[in-house]
PDB file of N, CA, C and O in Angstrom:
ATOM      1  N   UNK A   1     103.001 119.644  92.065  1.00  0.00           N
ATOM      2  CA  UNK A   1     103.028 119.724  90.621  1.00  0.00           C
ATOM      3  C   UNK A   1     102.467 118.418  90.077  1.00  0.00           C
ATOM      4  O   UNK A   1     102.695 117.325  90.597  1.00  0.00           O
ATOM      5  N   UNK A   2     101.886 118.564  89.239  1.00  0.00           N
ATOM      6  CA  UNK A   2     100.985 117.200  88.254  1.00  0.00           C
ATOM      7  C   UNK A   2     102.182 117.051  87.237  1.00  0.00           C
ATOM      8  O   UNK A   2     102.971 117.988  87.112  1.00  0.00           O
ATOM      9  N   UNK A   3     102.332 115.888  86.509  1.00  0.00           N
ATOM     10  CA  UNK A   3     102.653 115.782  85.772  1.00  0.00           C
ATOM     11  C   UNK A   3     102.053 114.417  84.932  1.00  0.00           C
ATOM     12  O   UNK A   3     101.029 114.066  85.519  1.00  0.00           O
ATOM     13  N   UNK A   4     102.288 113.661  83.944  1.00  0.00           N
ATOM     14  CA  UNK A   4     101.419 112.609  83.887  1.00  0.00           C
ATOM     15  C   UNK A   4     102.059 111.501  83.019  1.00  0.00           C
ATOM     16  O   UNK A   4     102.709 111.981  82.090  1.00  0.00           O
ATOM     17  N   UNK A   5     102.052 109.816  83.079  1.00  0.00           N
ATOM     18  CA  UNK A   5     102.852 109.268  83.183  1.00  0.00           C
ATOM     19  C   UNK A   5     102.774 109.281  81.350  1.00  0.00           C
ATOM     20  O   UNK A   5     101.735 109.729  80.865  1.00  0.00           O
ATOM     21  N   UNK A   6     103.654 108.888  80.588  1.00  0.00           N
ATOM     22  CA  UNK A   6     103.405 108.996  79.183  1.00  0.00           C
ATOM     23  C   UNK A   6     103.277 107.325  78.323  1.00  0.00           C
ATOM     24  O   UNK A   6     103.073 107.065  77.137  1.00  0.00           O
ATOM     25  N   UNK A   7     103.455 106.605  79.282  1.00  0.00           N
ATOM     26  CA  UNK A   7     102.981 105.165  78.905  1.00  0.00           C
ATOM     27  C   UNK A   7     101.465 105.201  79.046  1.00  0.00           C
ATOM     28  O   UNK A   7     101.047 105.274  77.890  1.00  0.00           O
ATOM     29  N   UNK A   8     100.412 105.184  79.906  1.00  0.00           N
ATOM     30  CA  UNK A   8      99.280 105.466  79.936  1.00  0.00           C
ATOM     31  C   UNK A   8      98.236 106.981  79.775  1.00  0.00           C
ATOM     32  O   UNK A   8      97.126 107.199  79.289  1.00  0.00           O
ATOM     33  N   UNK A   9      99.366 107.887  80.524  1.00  0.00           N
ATOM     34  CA  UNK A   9      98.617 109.271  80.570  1.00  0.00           C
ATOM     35  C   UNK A   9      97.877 109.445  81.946  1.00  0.00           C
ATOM     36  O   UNK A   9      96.932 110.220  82.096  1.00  0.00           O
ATOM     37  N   UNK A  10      98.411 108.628  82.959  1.00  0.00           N
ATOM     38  CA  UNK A  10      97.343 108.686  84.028  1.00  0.00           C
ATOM     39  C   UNK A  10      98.309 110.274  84.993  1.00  0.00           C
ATOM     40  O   UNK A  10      99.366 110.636  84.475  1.00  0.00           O
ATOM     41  N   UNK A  11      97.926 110.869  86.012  1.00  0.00           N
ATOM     42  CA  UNK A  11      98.395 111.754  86.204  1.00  0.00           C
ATOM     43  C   UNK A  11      98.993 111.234  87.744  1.00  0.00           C
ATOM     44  O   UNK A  11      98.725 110.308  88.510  1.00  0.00           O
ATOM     45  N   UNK A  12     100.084 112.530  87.730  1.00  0.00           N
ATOM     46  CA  UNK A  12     100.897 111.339  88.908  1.00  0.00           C
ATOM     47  C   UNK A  12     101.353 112.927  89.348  1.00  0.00           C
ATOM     48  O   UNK A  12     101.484 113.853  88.547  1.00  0.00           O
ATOM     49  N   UNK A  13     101.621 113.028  91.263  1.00  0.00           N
ATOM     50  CA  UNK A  13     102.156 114.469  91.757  1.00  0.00           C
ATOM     51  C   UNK A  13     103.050 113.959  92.066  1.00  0.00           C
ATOM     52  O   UNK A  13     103.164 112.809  92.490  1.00  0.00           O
ATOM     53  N   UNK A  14     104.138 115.057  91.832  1.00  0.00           N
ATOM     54  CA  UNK A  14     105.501 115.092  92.303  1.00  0.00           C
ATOM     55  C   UNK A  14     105.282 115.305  93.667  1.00  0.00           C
ATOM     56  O   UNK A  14     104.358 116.054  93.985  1.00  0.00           O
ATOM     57  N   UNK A  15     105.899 114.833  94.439  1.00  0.00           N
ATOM     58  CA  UNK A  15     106.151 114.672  96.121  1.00  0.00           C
ATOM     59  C   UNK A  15     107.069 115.863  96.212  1.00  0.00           C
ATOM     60  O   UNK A  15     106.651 116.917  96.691  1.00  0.00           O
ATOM     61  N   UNK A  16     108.300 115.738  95.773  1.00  0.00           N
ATOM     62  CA  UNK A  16     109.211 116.888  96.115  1.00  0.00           C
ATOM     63  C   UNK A  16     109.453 117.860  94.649  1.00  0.00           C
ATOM     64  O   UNK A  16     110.006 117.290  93.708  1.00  0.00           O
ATOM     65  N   UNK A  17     109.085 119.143  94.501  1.00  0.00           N
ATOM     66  CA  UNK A  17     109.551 120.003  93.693  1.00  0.00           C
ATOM     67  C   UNK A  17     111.235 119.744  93.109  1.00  0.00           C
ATOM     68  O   UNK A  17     111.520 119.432  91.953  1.00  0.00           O
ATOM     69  N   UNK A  18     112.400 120.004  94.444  1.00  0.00           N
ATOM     70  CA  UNK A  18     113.416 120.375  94.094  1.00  0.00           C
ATOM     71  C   UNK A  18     113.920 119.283  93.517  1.00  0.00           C
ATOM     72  O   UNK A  18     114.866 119.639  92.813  1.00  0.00           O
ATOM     73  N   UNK A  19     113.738 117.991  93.460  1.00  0.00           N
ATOM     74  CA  UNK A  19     114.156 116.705  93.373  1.00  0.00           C
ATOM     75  C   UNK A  19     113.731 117.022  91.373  1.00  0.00           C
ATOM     76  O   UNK A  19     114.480 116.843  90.413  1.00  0.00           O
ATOM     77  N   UNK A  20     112.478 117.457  91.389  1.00  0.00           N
ATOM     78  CA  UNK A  20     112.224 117.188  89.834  1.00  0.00           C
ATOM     79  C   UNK A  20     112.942 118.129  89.013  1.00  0.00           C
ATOM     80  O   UNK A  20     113.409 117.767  87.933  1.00  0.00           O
ATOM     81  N   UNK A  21     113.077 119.404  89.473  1.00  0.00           N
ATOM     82  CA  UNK A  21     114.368 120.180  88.664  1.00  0.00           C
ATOM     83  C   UNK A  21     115.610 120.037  88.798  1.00  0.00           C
ATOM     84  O   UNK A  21     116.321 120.857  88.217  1.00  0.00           O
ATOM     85  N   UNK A  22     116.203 119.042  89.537  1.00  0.00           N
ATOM     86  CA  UNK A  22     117.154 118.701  89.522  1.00  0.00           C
ATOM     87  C   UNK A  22     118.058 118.204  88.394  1.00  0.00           C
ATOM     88  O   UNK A  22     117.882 117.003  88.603  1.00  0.00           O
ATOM     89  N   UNK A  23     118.742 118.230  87.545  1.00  0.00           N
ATOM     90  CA  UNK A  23     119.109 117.520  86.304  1.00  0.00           C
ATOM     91  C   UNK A  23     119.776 116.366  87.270  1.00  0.00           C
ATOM     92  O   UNK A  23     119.265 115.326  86.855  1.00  0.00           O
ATOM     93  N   UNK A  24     120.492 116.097  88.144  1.00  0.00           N
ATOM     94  CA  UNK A  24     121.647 114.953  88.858  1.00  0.00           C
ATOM     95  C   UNK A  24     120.348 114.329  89.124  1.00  0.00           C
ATOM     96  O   UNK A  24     120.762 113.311  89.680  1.00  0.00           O
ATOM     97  N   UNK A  25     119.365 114.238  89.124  1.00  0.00           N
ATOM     98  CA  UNK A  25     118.192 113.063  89.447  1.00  0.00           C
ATOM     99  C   UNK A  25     117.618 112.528  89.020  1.00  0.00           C
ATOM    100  O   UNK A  25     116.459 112.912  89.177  1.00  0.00           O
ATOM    101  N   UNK A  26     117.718 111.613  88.392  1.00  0.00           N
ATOM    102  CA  UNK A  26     116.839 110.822  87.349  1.00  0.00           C
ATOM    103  C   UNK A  26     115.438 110.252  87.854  1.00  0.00           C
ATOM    104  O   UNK A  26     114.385 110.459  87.250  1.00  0.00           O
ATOM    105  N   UNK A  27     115.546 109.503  89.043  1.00  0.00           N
ATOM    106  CA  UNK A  27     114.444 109.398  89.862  1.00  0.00           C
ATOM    107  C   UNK A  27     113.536 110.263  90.557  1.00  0.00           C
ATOM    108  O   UNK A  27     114.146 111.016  91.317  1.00  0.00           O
ATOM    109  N   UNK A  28     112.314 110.418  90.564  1.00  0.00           N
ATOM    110  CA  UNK A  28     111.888 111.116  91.323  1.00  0.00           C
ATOM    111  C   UNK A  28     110.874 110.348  92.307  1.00  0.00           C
ATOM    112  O   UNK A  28     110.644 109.143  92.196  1.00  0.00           O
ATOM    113  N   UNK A  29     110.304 111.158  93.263  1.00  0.00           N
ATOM    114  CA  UNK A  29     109.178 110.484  93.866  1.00  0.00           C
ATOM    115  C   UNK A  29     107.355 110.799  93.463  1.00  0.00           C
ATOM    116  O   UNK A  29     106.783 111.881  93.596  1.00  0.00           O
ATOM    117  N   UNK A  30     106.993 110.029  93.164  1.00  0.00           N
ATOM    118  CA  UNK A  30     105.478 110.233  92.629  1.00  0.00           C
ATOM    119  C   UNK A  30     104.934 109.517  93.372  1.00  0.00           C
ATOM    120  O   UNK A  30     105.390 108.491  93.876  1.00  0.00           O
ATOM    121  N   UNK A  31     103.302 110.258  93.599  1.00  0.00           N
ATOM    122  CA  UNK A  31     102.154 109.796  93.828  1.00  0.00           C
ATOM    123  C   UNK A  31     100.919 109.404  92.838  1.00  0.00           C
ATOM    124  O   UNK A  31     100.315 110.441  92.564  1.00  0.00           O
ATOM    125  N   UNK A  32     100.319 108.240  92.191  1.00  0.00           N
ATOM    126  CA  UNK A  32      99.549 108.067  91.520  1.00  0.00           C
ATOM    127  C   UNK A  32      98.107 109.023  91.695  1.00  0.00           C
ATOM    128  O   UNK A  32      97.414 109.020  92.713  1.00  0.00           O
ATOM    129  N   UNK A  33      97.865 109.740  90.600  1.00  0.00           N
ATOM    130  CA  UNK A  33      96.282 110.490  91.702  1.00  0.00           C
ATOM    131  C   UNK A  33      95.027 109.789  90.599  1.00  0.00           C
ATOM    132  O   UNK A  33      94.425 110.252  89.630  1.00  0.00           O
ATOM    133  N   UNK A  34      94.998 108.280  91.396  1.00  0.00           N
ATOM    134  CA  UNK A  34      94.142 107.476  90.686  1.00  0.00           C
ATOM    135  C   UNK A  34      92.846 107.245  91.865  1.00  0.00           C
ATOM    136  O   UNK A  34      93.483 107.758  92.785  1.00  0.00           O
ATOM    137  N   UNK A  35      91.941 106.984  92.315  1.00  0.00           N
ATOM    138  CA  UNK A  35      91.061 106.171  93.144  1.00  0.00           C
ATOM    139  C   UNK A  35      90.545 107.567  94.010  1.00  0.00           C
ATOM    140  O   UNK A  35      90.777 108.726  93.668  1.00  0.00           O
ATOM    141  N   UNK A  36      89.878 107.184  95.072  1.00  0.00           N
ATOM    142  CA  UNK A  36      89.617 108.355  95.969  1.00  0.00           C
ATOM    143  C   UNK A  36      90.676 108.175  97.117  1.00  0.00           C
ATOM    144  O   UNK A  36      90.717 109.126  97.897  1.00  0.00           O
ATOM    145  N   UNK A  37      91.360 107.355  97.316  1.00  0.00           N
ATOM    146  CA  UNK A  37      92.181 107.552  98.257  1.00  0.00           C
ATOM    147  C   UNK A  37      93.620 107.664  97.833  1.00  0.00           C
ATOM    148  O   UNK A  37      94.021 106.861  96.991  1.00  0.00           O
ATOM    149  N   UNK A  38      94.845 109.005  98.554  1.00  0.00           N
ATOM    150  CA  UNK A  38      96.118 108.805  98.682  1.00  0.00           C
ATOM    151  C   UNK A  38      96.622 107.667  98.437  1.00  0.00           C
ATOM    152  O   UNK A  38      96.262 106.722  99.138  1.00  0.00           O
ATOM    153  N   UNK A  39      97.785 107.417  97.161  1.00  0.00           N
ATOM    154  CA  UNK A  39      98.439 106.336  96.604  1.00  0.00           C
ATOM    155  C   UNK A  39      99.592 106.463  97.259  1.00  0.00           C
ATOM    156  O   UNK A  39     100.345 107.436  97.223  1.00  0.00           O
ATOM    157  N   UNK A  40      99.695 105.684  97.731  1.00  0.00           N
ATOM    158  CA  UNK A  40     101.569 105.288  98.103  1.00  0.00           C
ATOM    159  C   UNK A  40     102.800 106.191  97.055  1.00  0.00           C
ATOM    160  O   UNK A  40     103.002 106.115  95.843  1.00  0.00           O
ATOM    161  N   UNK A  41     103.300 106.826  97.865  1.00  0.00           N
ATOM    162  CA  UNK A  41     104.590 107.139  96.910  1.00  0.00           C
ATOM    163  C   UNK A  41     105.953 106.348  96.365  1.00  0.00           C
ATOM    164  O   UNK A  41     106.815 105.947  97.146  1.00  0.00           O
ATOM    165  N   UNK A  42     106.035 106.174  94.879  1.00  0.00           N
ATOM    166  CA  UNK A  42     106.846 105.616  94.099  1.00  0.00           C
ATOM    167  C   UNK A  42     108.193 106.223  92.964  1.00  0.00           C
ATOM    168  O   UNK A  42     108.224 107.104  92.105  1.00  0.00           O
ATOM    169  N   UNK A  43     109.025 105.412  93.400  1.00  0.00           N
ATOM    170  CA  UNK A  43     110.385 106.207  92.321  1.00  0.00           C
ATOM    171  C   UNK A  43     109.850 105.877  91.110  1.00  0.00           C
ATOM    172  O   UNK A  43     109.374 104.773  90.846  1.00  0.00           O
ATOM    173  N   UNK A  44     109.929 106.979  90.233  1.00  0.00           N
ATOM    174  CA  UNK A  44     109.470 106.585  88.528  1.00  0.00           C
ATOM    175  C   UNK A  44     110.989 107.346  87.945  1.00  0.00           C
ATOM    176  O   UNK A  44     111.910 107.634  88.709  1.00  0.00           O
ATOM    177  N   UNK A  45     111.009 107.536  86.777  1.00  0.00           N
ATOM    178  CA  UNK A  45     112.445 107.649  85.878  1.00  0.00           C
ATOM    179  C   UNK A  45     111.259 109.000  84.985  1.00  0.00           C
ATOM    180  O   UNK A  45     110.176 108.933  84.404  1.00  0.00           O
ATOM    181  N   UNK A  46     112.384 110.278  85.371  1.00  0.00           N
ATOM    182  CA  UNK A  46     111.949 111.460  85.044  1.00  0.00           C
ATOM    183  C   UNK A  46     111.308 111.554  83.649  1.00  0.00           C
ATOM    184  O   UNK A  46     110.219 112.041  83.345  1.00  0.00           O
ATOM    185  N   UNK A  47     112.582 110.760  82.589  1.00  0.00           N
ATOM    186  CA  UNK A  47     111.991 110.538  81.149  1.00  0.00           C
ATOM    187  C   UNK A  47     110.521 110.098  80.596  1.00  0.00           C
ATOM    188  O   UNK A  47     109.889 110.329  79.566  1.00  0.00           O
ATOM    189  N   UNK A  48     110.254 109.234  81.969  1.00  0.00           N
ATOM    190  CA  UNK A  48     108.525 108.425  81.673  1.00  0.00           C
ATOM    191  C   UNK A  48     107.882 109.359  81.971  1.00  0.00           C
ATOM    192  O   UNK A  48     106.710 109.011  82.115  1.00  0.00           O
ATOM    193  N   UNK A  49     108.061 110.641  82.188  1.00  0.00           N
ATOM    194  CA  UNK A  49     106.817 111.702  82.652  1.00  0.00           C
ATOM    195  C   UNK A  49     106.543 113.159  81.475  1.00  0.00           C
ATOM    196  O   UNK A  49     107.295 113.694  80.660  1.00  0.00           O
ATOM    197  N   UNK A  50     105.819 113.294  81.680  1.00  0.00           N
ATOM    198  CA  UNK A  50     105.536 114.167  80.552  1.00  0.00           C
ATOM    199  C   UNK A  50     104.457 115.560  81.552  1.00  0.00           C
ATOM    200  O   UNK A  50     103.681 115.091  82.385  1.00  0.00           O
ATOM    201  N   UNK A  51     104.483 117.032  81.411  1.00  0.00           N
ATOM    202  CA  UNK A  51     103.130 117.786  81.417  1.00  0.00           C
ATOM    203  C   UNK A  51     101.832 116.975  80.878  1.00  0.00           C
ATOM    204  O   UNK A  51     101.689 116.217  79.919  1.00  0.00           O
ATOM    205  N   UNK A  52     101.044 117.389  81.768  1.00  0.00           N
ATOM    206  CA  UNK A  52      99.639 116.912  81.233  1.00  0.00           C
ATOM    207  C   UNK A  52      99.058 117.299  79.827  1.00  0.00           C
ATOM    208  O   UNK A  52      98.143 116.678  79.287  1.00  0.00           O
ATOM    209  N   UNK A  53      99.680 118.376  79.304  1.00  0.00           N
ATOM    210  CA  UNK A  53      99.833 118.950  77.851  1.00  0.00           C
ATOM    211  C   UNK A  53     100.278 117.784  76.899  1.00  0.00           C
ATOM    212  O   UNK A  53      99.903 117.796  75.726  1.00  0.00           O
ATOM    213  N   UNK A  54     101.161 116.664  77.443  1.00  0.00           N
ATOM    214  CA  UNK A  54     101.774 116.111  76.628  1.00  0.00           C
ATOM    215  C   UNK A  54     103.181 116.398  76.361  1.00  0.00           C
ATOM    216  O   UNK A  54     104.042 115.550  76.127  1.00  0.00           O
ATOM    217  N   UNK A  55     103.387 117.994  76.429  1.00  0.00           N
ATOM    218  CA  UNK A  55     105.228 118.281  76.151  1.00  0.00           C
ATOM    219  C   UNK A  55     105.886 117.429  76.904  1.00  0.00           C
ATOM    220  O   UNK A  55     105.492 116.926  77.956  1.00  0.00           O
ATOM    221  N   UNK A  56     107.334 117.192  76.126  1.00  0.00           N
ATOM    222  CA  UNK A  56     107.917 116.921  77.068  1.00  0.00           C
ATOM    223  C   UNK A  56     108.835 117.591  78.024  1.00  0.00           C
ATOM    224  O   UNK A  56     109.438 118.564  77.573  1.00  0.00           O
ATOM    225  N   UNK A  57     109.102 117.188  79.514  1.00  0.00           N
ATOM    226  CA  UNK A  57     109.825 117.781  80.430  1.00  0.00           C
ATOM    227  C   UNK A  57     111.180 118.980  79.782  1.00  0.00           C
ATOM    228  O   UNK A  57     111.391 118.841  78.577  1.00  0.00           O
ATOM    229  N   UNK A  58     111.684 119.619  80.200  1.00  0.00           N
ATOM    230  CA  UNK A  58     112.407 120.443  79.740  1.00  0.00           C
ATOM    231  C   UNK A  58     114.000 119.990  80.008  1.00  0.00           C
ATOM    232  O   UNK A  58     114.406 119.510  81.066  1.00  0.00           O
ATOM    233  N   UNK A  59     114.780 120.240  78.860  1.00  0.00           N
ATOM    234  CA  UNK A  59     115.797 119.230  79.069  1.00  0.00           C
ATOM    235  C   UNK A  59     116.703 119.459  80.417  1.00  0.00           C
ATOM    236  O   UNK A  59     117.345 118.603  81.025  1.00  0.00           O
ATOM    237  N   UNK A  60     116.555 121.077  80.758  1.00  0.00           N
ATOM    238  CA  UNK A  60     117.508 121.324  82.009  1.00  0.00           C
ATOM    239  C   UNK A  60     117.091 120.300  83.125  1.00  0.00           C
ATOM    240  O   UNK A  60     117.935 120.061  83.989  1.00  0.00           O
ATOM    241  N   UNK A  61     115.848 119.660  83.192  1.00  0.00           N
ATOM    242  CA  UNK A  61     115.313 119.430  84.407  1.00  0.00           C
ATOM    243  C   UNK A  61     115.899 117.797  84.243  1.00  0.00           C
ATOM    244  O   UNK A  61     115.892 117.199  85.319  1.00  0.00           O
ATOM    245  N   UNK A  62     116.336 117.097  83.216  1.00  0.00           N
ATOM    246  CA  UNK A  62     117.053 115.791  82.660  1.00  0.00           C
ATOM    247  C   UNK A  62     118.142 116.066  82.755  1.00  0.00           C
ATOM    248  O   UNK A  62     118.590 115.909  83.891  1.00  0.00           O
ATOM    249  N   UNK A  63     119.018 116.539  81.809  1.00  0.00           N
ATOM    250  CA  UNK A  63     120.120 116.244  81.453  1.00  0.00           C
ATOM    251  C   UNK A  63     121.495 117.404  82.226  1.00  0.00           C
ATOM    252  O   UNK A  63     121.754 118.510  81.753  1.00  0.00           O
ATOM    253  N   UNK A  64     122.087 116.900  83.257  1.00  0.00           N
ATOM    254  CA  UNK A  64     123.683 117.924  83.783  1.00  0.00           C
ATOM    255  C   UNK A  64     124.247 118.853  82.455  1.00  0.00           C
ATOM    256  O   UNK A  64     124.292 120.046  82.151  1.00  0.00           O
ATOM    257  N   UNK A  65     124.577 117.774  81.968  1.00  0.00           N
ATOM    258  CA  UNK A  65     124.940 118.500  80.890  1.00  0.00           C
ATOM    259  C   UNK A  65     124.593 119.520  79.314  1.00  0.00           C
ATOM    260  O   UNK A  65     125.195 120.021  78.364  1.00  0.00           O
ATOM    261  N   UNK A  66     123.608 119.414  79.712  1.00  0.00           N
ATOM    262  CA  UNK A  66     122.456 120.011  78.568  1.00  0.00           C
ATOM    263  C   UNK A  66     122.892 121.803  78.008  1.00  0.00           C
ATOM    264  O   UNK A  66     122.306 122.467  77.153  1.00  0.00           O
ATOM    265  N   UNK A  67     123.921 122.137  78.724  1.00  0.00           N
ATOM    266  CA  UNK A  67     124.497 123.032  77.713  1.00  0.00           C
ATOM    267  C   UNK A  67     125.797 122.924  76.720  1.00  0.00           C
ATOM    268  O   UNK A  67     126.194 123.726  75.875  1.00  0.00           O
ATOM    269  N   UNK A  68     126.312 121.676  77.112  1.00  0.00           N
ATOM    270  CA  UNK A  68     127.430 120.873  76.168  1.00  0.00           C
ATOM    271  C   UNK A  68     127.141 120.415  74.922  1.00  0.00           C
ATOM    272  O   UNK A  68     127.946 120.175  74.022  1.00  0.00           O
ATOM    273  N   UNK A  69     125.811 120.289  74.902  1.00  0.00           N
ATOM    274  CA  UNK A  69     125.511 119.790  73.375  1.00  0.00           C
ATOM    275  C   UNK A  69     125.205 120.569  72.238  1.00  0.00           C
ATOM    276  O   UNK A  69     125.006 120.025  71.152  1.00  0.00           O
TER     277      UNK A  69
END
């Protein structure tokens, strides 16, 4: 899955699917898809990521509690 960082907009793949729908995970693991070669994978903070659309992430995939509010 692409998603893309929302401080710059550069586009970054999620390493693990289940990790990013997770709401208990704030961290995920990303790959930068900058240069011609495979970027090292890095923990980023789910909130800094956005669809390449720009939306933002969907709150189930953030917040445990997101039907309490």
């Amino acid at each position: 899955m692409l998603l893309q960082r929302k401080e710059d907009g550069i586009l970054v793949k999620v390493v693990e699917i289940n990790d990013m729908i997770n709401p208990s995970q704030p961290q995920i693991m990303i790959q930068v898809q900058a240069g011609e070669e495979e970027q090292d994978a890095e923990m980023m903070e789910k909130c800094d990521l956005a669809f390449p659309s720009g939306e933002n992430l969907p709150v189930c995939w953030m917040n445990p509690d997101y039907r309490q509010q």
